[in-house]
C-alpha positions in Angstrom: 47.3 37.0 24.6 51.3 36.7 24.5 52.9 34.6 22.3 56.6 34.1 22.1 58.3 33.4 18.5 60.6 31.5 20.2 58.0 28.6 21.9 55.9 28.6 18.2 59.5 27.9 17.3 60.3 25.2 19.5 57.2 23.5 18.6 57.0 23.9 14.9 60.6 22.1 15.1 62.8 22.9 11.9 60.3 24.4 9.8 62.2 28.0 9.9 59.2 30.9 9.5 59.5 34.0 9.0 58.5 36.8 11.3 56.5 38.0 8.3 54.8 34.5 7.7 53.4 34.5 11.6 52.1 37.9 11.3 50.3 37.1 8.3 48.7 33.8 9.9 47.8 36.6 12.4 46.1 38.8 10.0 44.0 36.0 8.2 43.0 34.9 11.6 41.9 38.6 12.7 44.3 38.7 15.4 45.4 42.5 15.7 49.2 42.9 17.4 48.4 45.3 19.8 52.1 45.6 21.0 55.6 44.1 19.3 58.4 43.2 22.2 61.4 42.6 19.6 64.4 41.8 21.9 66.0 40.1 18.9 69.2 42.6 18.6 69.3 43.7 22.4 71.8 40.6 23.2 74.2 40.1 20.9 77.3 41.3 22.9 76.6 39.1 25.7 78.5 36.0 26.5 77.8 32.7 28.6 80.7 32.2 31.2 81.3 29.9 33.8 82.3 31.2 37.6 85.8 30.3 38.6 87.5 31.1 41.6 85.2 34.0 43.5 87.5 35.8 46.8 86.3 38.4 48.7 87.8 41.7 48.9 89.3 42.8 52.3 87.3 46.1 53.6 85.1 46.2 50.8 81.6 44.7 49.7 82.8 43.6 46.3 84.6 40.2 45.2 87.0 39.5 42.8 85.7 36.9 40.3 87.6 35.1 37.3 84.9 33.8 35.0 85.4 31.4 31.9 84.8 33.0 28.5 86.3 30.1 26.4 89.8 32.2 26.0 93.2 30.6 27.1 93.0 32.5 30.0 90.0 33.3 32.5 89.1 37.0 33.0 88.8 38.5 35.9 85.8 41.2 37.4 85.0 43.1 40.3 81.6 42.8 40.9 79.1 43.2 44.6 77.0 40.1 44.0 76.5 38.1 47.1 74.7 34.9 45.5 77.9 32.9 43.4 77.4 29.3 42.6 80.6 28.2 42.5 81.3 26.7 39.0 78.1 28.1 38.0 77.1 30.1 34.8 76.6 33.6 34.2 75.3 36.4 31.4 79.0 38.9 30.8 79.2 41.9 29.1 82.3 42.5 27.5 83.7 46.6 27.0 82.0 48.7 24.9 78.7 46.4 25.1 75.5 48.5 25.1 73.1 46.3 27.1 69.2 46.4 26.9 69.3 49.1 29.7 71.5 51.8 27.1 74.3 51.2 29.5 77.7 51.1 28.2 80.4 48.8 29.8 83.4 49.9 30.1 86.9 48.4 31.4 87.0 49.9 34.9 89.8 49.3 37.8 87.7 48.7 40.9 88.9 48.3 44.7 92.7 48.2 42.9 91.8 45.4 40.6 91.0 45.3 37.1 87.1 44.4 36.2 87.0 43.7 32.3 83.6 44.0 31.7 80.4 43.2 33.7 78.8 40.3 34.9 74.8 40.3 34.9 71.9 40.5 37.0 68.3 40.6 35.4 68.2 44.3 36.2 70.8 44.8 33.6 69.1 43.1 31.1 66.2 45.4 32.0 63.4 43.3 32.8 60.6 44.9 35.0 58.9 43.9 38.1 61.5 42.8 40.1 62.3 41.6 43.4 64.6 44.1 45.5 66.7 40.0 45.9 66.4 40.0 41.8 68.0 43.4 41.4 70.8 42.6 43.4 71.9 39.5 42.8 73.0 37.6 39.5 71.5 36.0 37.4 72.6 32.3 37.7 71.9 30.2 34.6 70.3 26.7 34.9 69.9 24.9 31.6 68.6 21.3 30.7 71.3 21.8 27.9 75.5 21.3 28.1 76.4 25.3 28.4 80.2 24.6 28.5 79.6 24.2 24.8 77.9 27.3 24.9 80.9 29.4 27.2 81.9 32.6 24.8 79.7 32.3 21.9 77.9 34.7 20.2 74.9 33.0 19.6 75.0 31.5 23.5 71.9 33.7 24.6 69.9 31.9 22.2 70.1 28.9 24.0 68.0 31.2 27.1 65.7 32.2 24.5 66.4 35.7 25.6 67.0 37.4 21.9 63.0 36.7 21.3 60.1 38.5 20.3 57.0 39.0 22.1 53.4 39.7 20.3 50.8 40.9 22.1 47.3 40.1 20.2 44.1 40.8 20.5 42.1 37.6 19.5 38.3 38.2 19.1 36.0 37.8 21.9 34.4 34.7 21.1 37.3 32.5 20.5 37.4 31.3 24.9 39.3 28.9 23.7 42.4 31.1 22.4 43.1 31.8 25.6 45.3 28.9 25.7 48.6 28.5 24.6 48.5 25.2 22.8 45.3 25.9 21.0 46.2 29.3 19.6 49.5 26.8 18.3 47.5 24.3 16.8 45.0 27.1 15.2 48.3 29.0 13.4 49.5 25.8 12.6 46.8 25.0 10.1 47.0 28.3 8.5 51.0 28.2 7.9 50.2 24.5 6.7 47.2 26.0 4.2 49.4 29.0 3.3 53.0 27.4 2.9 51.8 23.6 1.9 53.7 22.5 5.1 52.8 18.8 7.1 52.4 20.1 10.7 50.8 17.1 12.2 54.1 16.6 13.9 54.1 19.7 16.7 56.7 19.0 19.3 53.3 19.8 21.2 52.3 16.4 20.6 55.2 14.4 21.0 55.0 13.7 25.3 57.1 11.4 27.1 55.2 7.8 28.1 52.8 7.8 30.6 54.0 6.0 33.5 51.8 4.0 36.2 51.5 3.4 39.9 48.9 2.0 42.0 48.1 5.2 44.1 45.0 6.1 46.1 44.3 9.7 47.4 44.7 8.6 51.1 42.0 9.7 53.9 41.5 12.8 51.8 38.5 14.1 51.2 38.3 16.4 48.6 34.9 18.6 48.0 33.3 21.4 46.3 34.4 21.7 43.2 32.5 21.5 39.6 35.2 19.5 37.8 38.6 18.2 39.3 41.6 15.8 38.4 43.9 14.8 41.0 46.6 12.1 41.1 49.8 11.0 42.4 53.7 11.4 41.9 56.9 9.6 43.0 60.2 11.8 42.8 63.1 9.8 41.7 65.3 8.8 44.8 68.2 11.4 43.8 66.1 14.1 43.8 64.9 13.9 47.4 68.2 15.5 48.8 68.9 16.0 52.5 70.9 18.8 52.4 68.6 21.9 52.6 71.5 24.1 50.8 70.4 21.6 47.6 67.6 22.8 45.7 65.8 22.7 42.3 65.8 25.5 40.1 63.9 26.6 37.2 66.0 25.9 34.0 66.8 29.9 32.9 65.0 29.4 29.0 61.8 28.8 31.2 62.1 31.6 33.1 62.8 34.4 30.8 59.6 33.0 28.1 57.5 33.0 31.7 59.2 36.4 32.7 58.3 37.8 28.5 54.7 36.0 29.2 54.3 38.8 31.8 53.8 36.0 34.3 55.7 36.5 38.0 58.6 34.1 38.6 58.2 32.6 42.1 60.8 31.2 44.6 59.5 27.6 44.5 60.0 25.4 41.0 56.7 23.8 41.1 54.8 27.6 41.5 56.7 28.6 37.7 55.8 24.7 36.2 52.3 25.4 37.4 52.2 28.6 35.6 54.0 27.2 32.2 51.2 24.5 32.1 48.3 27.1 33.1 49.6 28.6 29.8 50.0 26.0 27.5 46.5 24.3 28.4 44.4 26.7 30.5 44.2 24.5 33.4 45.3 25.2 37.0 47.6 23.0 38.5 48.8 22.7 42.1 51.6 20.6 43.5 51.4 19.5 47.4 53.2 17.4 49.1 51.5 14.3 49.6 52.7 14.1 53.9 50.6 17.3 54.0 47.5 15.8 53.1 46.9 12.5 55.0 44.4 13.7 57.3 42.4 15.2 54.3 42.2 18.6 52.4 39.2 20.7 51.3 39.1 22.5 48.4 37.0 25.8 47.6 36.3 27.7 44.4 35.4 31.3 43.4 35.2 32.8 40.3 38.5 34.1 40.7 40.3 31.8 43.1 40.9 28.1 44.3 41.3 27.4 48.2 43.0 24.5 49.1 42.9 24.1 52.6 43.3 21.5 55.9 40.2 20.4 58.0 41.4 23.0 60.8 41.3 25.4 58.1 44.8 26.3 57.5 45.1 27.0 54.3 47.7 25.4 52.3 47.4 26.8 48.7 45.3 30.3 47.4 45.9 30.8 43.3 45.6 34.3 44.6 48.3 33.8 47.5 50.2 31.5 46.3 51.6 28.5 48.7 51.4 28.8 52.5 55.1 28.4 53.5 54.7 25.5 55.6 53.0 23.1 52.5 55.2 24.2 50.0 56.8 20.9 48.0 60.6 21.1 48.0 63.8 19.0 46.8 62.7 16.8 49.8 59.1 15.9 48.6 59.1 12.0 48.2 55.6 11.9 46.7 52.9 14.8 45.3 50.0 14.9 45.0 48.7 17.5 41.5 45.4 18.4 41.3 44.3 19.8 38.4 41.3 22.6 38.3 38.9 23.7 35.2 35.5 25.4 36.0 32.7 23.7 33.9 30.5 26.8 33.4 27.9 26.9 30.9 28.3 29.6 28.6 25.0 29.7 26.7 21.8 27.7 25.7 23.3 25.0 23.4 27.1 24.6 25.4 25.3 21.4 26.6 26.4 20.2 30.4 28.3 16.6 28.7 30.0 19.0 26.2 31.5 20.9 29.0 32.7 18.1 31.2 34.2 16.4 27.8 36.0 19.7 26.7 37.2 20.0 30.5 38.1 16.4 30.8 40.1 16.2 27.9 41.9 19.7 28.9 43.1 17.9 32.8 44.4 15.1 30.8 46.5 17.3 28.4 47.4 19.3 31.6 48.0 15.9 33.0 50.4 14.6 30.1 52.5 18.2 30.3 53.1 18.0 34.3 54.6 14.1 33.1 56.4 16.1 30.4 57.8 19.2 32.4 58.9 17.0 35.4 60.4 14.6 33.3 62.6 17.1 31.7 63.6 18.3 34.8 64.5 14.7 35.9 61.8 14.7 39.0 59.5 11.8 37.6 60.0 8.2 39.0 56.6 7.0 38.8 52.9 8.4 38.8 49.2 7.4 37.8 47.1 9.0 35.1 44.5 11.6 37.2 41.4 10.8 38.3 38.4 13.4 37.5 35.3 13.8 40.0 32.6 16.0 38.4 30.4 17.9 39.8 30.6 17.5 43.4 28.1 20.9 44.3 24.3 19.3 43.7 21.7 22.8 44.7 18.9 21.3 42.9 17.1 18.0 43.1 14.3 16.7 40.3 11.9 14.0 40.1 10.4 12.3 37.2 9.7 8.8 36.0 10.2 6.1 33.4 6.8 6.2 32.9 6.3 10.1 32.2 9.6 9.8 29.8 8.7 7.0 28.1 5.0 9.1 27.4 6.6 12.3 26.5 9.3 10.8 23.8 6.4 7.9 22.3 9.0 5.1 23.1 10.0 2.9 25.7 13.5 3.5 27.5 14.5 0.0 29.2 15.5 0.9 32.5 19.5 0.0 31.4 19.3 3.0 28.7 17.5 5.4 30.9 20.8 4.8 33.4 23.1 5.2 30.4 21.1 8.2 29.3 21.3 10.0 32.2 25.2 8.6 33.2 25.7 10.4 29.4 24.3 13.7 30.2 26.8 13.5 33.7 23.8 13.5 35.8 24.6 11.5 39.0 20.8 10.0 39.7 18.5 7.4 42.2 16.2 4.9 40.6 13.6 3.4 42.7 11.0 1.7 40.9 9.5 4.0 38.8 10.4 7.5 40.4 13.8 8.4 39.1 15.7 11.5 41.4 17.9 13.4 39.2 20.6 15.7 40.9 21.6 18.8 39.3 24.8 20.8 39.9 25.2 24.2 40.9 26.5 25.6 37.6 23.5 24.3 35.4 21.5 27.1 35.4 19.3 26.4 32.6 18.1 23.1 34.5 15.6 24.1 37.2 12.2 22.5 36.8 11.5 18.8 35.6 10.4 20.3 32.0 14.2 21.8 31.5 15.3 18.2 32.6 12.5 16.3 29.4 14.0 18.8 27.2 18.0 18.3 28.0 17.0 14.6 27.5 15.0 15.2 24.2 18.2 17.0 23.0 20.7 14.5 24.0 18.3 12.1 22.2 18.0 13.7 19.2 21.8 14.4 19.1 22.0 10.9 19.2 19.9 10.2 16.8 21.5 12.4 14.3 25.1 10.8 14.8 23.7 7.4 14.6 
């Protein structure tokens, strides 16, 4: 598991702990660091500038480029770049900076024309795994915050969260649920508020932006095959729905590089990266469509290992493997989406109870649910959208009998036919009651239900839990 210090940061606000005080929270919770990525010192002669004038150079692949380092005058470089966003911001490194590669920049005169320094791509601040595009190009800063303040600071990489450091851990087997980002937060929190007699119950975790609402039905879709799913709808604010296709919506650069340090792979579409941020703060898979896509209805398929979202004539328009089909993917010029949200409900042993799992799972789409509201808030996407709806259980492989009657003899009491119905709607049974036969449909992923005995005894221990919380 990754964690960053700069997101437990971010969400233990102002608090201010130590490197030392994390690792120890570590230790009492038996989480061995495997590996230590400490970028911490690798960026401190790096500057934020903004692009001024860019002109290219006659007979020659390079352009000359005056960028704004806060100075009285702009300074000029020579650089090959083809991708310049004119008053855009950029990562420079001044002479005599050794950047994370062990390069040394140096004052150079280039084509006939002085080049003070070097401006940035990611492949100078060596990150791995990159696109042949990625290596070549710069790296253009977007930022939720006001970088002009930021233009020739010191400390203006911090703002891109790139001087951070990276823990890998090994977290023990049975904690599942430390697999997700905001629980392993909540789980250190209480042992820095134990340890440092610190009030955490304020995590920027917590503190969402307010749900919004908006009559939406998913229209002539038909949505099957899964064990438990959450879908609902979005409206993009007007402004955002451009029509020039040269307009488009970027990933603010702080998100990237903690995606980029999570060892996730940063994809050309901004709804890809959010799903991935969200994946990793809650453990649930989201997927953003546009909603034109899906009128005449969308199937949905599940492996172990992958989701399949897919039109009726079998085109498939999302794999979690392959990522979006080209032709579905939501742009600047999607009016409405639709998310759905994905967590398998599988049954991890004798007493992880089927109601259990479809709470736990529940409860995780509606987090996942209150941080796509967040994320495309920040970005300023949101105009309106409802809260998800969740269909459980749609795959039924076995079907049981029993009856009032043989329940009623097997516990020693009577069960009016209106508690038998809550009973059963409880346990997330979906169920036919005629007369006296009851037929009780089971799902796919409820192994341990397969005769009408396993079915008495599920009910005896929902009972019984009951009982004891009562």
């Amino acid at each position: 598991m990754y964690i960053s210090k700069k997101w437990l940061d971010h969400h233990f606000l102002s608090n201010g702990f130590t490197i030392k005080q994390y690792e120890d929270a570590f230790d009492k919770l038996g989480w061995k660091i495997v590996d230590k990525y400490d970028q911490t010192s690798m960026f401190n002669n790096l500057f934020i500038g903004k692009i001024g004038n860019v002109s290219k150079i006659d007979n020659s692949d390079d352009s000359f480029v005056f960028v704004d380092l806060g100075d009285e005058l702009v300074d000029p470089f020579v650089s090959n770049y083809k991708n310049w966003i004119d008053g855009g911001f950029v990562l420079v490194a001044k002479d005599k900076a050794v950047l994370p590669t062990g390069e040394i920049v140096k004052n150079q005169i280039i084509d006939n024309r002085a080049s003070v320094g070097k401006i940035l791509s990611l492949k100078d601040l060596n990150f791995k795994n990159l696109t042949e595009l990625e290596k070549e190009n710069v790296f253009n800063i977007f930022s939720h915050e006001y970088l002009v303040e930021k233009i020739g600071l010191p400390n203006g990489v911090s703002e891109l969260w790139l001087d951070d450091l990276i823990w890998n851990l090994a977290i023990p087997h049975n904690r599942d649920d430390l697999t997700i980002g905001f629980n392993v937060l909540k789980t250190i929190a209480k042992v820095l508020e134990e340890k440092n007699g610190i009030d955490l119950k304020n995590l920027r975790a917590k503190q969402l932006v307010n749900n919004h609402s908006v009559g939406l039905k998913l229209r002539n879709t038909a949505i099957t095959g899964l064990d438990l799913l959450g879908y609902n709808f979005v409206e993009a604010k007007s402004y955002v729905v451009y029509d020039d296709s040269d307009l488009n919506l970027n990933l603010f650069s702080k998100q990237e590089i903690l995606l980029r340090y999570l060892n996730f792979k940063i994809e050309d579409n901004i709804f890809a990266n959010l799903s991935n941020l969200i994946f990793y703060e809650t453990g649930v898979k989201t997927v953003f469509i546009d909603e034109d896509f899906l009128q005449n209805g969308v199937n949905i398929s599940t492996t172990s290992e992958e989701i399949i979202i897919s039109k009726h004539n079998e085109d498939v328009v999302f794999s979690s493997i392959d990522g979006y089909n080209s032709n579905y993917k939501p742009s600047h010029r999607t009016k409405n989406y639709v998310v759905i949200y994905y967590v398998q409900a599988t049954t991890k042993n004798k007493n992880y109870k089927k109601y259990e799992a479809v709470k736990q799972n529940s409860d995780l789409i509606n987090q996942a649910f209150e941080r796509v509201v967040f994320w495309l808030d920040h970005y300023g996407i949101l105009a309106t959208t409802n809260k998800p709806e969740i269909m459980v259980n749609n795959l039924f492989k076995i079907e049981l009998k029993t009856s009032s009657a043989k329940l009623n003899d097997k516990f020693g009491k009577y069960l009016k036919a209106k508690d038998l119905n809550n009973l059963l709607s409880d346990l997330g049974f979906d169920f036919n009651q005629n007369s006296e036969e009851i037929d009780v449909k089971i799902s796919e992923y409820r192994q341990d239900i397969k005769t009408e005995k396993d079915l008495i005894n599920e009910i005896r221990d929902w009972l019984s839990l009951k009982n004891k919380k009562n």
